[in-house]
N, C-alpha and C positions, 0 to 999 in steps of 0.2 A: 578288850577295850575297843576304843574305836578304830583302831589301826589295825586291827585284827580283822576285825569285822568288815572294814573298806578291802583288805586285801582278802576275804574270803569272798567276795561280789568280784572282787576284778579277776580271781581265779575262776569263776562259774560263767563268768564271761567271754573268758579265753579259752573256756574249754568249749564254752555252745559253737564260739568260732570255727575252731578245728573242727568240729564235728559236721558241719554243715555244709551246702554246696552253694549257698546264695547265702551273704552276709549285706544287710542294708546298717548304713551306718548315716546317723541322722543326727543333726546339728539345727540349732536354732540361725537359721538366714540374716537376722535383723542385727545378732551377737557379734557376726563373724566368725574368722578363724583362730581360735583358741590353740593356748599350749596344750592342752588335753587333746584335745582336736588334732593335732597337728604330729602328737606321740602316738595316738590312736592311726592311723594314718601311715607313719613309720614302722606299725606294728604289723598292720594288714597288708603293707606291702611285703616283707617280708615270710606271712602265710601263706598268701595267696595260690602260689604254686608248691604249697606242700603238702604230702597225698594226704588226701582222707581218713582218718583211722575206719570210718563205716564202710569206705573203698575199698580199702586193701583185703577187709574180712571178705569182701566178694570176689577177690580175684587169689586166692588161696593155688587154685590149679594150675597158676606157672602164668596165664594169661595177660596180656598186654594191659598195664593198665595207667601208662602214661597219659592215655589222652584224660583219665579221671581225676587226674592232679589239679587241674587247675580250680581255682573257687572264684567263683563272681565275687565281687565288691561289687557294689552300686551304693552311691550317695546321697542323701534326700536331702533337701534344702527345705526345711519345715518352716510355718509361721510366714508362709507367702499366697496370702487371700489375695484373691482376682488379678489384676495385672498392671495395678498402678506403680508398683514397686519397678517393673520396668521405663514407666515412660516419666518419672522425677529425677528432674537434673540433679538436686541434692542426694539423693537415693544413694546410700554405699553398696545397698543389694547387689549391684552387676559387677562392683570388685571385688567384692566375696565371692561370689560365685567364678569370677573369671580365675581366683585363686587357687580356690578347692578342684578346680577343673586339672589344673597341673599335678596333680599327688598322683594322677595316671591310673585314676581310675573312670577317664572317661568324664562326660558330663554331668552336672548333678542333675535330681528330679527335682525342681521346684515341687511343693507339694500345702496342703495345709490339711493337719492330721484334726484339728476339730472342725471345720468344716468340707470334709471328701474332699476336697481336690487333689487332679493327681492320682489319683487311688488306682484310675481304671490303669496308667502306665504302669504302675506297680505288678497290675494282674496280670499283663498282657506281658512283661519280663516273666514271670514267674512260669506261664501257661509254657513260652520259647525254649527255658532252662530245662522244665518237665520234659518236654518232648526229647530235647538232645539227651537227655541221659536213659530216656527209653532207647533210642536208636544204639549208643553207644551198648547196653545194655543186650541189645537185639530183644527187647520188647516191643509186644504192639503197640501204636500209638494209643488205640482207642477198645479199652479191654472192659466199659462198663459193665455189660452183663455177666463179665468174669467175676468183678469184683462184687456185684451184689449177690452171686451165689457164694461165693465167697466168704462176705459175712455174712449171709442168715449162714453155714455150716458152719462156722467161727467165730462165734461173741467172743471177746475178751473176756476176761474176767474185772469188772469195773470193783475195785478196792479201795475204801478210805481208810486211810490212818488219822484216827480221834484223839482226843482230850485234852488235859489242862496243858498250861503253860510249865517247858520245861520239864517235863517226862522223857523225853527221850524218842521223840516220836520220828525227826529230822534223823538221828543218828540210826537207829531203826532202819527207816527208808535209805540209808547209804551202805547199811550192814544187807542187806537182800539185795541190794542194787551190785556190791564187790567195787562200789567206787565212791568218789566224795561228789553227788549229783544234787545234791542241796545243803543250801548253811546249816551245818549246826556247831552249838558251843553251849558254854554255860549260862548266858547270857539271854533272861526273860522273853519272848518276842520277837526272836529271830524271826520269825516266818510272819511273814504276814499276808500272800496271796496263797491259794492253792494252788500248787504246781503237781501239773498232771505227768505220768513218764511212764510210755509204754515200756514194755520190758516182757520175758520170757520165760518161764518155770517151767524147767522141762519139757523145752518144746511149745510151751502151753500158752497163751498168750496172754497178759495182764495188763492193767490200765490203773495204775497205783498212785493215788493221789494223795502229796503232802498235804496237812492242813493246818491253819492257825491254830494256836493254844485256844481254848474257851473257857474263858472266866466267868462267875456269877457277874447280872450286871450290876448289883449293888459294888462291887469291887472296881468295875470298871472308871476311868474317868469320866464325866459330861462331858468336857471340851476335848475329850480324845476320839472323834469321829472314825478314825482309820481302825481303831479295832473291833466298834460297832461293826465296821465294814466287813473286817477278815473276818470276827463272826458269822455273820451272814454266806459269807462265801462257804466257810466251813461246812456249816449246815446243808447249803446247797448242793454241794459233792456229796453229804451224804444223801441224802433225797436222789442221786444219780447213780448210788453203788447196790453192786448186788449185797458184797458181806463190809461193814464195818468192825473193825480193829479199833480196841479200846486200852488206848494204853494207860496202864497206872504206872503211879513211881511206890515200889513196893518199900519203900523207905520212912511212908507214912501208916505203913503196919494195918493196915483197915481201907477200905473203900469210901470217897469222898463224897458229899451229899452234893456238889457238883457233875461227879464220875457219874452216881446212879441217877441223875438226870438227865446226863448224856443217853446213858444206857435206856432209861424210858423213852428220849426222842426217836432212838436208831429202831424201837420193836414198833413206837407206834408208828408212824413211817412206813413199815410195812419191810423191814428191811434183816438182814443175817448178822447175828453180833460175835464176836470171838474177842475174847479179853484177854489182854498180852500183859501181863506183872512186868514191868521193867525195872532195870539195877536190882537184881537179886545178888550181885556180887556183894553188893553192900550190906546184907542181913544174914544171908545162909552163914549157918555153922554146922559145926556137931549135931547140934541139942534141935535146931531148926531147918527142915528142908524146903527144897524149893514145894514140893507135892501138898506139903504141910502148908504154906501159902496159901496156892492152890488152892485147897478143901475150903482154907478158912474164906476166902474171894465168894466163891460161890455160895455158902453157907449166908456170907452179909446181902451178895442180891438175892436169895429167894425170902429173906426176912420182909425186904422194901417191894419186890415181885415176884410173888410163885410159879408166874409164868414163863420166868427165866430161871428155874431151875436147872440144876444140870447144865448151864453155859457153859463151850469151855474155854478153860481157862491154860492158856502157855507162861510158864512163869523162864525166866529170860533173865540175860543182861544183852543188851544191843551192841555197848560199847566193845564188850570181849566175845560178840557173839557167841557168846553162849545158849544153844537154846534154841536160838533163832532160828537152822535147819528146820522145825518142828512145828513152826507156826505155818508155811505155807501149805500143807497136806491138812491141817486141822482146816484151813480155810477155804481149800476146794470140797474140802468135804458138807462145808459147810452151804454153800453155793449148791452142791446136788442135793442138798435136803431141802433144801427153800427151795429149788425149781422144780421139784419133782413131783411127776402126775401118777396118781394112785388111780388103780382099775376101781370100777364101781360095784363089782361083785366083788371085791376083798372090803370093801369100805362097808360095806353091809353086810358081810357077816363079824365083819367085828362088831358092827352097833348089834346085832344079833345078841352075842355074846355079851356085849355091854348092859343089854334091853336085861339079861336075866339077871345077872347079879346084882342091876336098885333100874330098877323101874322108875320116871317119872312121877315127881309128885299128882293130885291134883293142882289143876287150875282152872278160876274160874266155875266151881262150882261142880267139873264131870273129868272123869280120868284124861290125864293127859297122851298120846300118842304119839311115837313119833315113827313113821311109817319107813320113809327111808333116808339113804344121804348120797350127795353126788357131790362131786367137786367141781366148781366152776375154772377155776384156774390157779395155778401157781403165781410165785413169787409177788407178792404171799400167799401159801397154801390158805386155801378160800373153799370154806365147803356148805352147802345149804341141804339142812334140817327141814323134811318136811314134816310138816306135824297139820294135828287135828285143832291146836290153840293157835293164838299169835303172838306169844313168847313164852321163856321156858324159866324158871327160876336160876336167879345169878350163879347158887352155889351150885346148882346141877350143871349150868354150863362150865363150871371149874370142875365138876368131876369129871364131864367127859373130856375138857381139854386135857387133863392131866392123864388118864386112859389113854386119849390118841397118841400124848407122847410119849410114853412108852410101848407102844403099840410099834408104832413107825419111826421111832426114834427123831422126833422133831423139837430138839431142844437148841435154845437159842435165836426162838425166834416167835414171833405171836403166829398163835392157829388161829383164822378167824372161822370160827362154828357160825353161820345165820342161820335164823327161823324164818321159814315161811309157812302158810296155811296150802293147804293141799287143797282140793277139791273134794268132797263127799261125796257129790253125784255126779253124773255125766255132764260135763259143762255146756254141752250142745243140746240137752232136753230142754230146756227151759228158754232156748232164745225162740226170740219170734219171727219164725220164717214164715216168707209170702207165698202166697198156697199157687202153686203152678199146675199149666195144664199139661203140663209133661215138654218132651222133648218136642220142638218145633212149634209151640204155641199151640193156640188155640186153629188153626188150621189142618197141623198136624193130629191132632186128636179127630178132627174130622176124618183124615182120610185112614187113621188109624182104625175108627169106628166101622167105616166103607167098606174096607180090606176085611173086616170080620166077618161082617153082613152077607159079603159075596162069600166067603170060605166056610161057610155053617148055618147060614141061611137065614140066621136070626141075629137078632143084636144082642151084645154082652151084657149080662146081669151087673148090674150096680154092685154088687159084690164082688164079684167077682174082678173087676174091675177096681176095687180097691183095693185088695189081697194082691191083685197083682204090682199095685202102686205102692204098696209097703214093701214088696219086696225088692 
């Protein structure tokens, strides 16, 4: 209910607290000091000097790590455009603020968060906090070039978790997490921004993004703008992920004409799909397995897309993690087959092989060729067809896509094949070059002439003289 749900926000709240080294806590100026305000307040004084949980895992080796106890508070006084609010005698602003100044956290930041102001004090506290906890740390202050080696040798692995409303997607993401790092319950639309949270698999590093449910918009309200909105966001994180996670509720026994239009957004996109069955706890028996799911999953999208056959497929409960172990190895592996650069001599003797067992129709009127193939770039695997036409018949490009992937095992994901025309003959016969007198102009050809004249007594035959120009 609601009381559930208010106290599952004020626990993700109290947890981001703890965890953090800078807490801004921001109040409307114009309001005053509120009883929420005011319990809020009595709450952070109380934290303030209580260690870190993310501190203490760094100071494991017996290491002093009192001076890391402490956590900034800083206060924002928000909804205070330009500075009139200081010089009106009616104004309450300055006994607010002279208020909130005694809770002992110092003075507040006047601030106004829709029009910037204030913003740069904010930066310029944060930049001060950064530095001390590098010294404290015995880090360097200024490690740029560390860190952009750094990440080019270590992307994360950028993960969205997909689908409808009420799958199980929340609970999922708190089952791989080993903690309760976002709302979930049984109640439609918990989620309605996507909340990003790095995290670690084995060492390995990940960027796992919760997202909203996605409903058909015929289902959708008109007057409900905000999940117009988490739509959109949704979407947006996948357009940002390397592999997208597709969760079904296996409870509706078959795959939803919403799910596979999820699934056709994430291939064409350009993107890696891994389909997670969730609550199998609620279907498996005996007579019914999880594998048996599985088969039949796969089975429904290559019916709607052939080109996502062979997707795989984890069938799961979230809630009993069950399962769950299984899905983040299916998803790295999924990640090295979308990024992966194939040599150009293996990619051409498979077309080799491919060329002998169905040859290219005609088109066009004269046998079609297709000479070689190279790959442009990964993620998504992207490869250009050179041929003698300028394009290839639809179902031959399904034959070879379906060849490639079993070839190179690249399923779960679109191949894109392009054709291009090759060139036939020397592309540089045919331009029109400006006829020159050789090296040094027309000068130099003189004293080239000179130098002959004096060395053989006679002038160079016109032929000869061309022969040597061609060469």
């Amino acid at each position: 209910g609601k009381t559930s749900l208010e106290g599952a926000m004020i626990r993700q709240t109290m947890e981001a607290a703890r965890g953090s080294d800078l807490v801004l806590l921001m109040f409307d100026a114009r309001l005053g000091v509120t009883s929420d305000l005011a319990e809020t307040v009595r709450w952070l004084r109380k934290i303030s000097h209580a260690p870190n949980p993310a501190d203490s895992k760094n100071h494991t080796d017996g290491s002093d790590a009192s001076s890391s106890n402490h956590r900034e508070v800083v206060i924002l006084a928000n909804k205070l455009e330009g500075d009139r609010w200081a010089s009106m005698d009616d104004s309450t602003v300055l006994d607010t603020l002279s208020e909130i100044s005694r809770a002992g956290f110092g003075e507040p930041v006047p601030i106004s968060a829709e029009h910037g102001e204030g913003l740069a004090d904010i930066a310029v506290l944060i930049n001060k906090l950064t530095r001390e906890k590098r010294l404290r740390h015995g880090l360097p202050l200024e490690d740029e070039d560390e860190t952009e080696k750094a990440d080019s040798d270590i992307k994360p692995l950028q993960l969205a978790i997909l689908g409808r409303q009420n799958v199980g997607k929340s609970t999922l993401v708190n089952t791989l997490l080993g903690e309760e790092r976002v709302i979930a319950g049984e109640m439609p639309g918990l989620t309605r921004d996507s909340i990003s949270v790095t995290w670690h698999w084995k060492d390995k590093p990940v960027q796992i993004v919760d997202t909203a449910g996605i409903r058909r918009g015929v289902k959708r309200e008109r007057s409900n703008e905000i999940e117009d909105l988490a739509v959109q966001d949704a979407m947006r994180s996948m357009k940002l992920a390397d592999v997208a996670v597709l969760v079904l509720d296996s409870q509706a026994r078959y795959i939803q004409r919403q799910e596979l239009a999820i699934a056709d957004a994430v291939v064409r996109e350009g993107r890696a799909l891994v389909v997670a069955a969730n609550k199998m706890d609620l279907i498996v028996d005996a007579e019914y397995t999880k594998n048996d799911f599985a088969t039949a999953v796969q089975e429904q999208i290559v019916l709607r897309f052939p080109m996502l056959r062979n997707t795989p497929v984890v069938a799961m409960s979230s809630l009993y993690g069950d399962n769950v172990f299984k899905l983040m190895p299916v998803v790295f592996k999924a990640r090295e087959r979308w990024a992966r650069v194939i040599p150009t001599g293996q990619l051409n003797r498979w077309l080799e092989e491919v060329l002998d067992e169905h040859s290219p129709p005609m088109q066009q009127g004269r046998p079609a060729k297709i000479k070689y193939i190279l790959q442009t770039k990964g993620r998504p695997p992207t490869f250009l067809l050179f041929c003698n036409v300028t394009e290839l018949p639809v179902n031959y490009l399904r034959y070879l896509t379906r060849s490639f992937q079993d070839s190179f095992d690249m399923f779960g994901m679109e191949v894109r094949l392009v054709v291009k025309t090759s060139a036939e003959t020397n592309p540089y016969t045919n331009k029109n070059t400006k006829k020159t007198t050789g090296i040094g102009g027309r000068e130099g050809r003189k004293k080239r002439l000179v130098a002959g004249l004096k060395r053989t007594g006679k002038p160079i035959e016109r032929g000869k003289r061309m022969q040597r120009r061609k060469r």
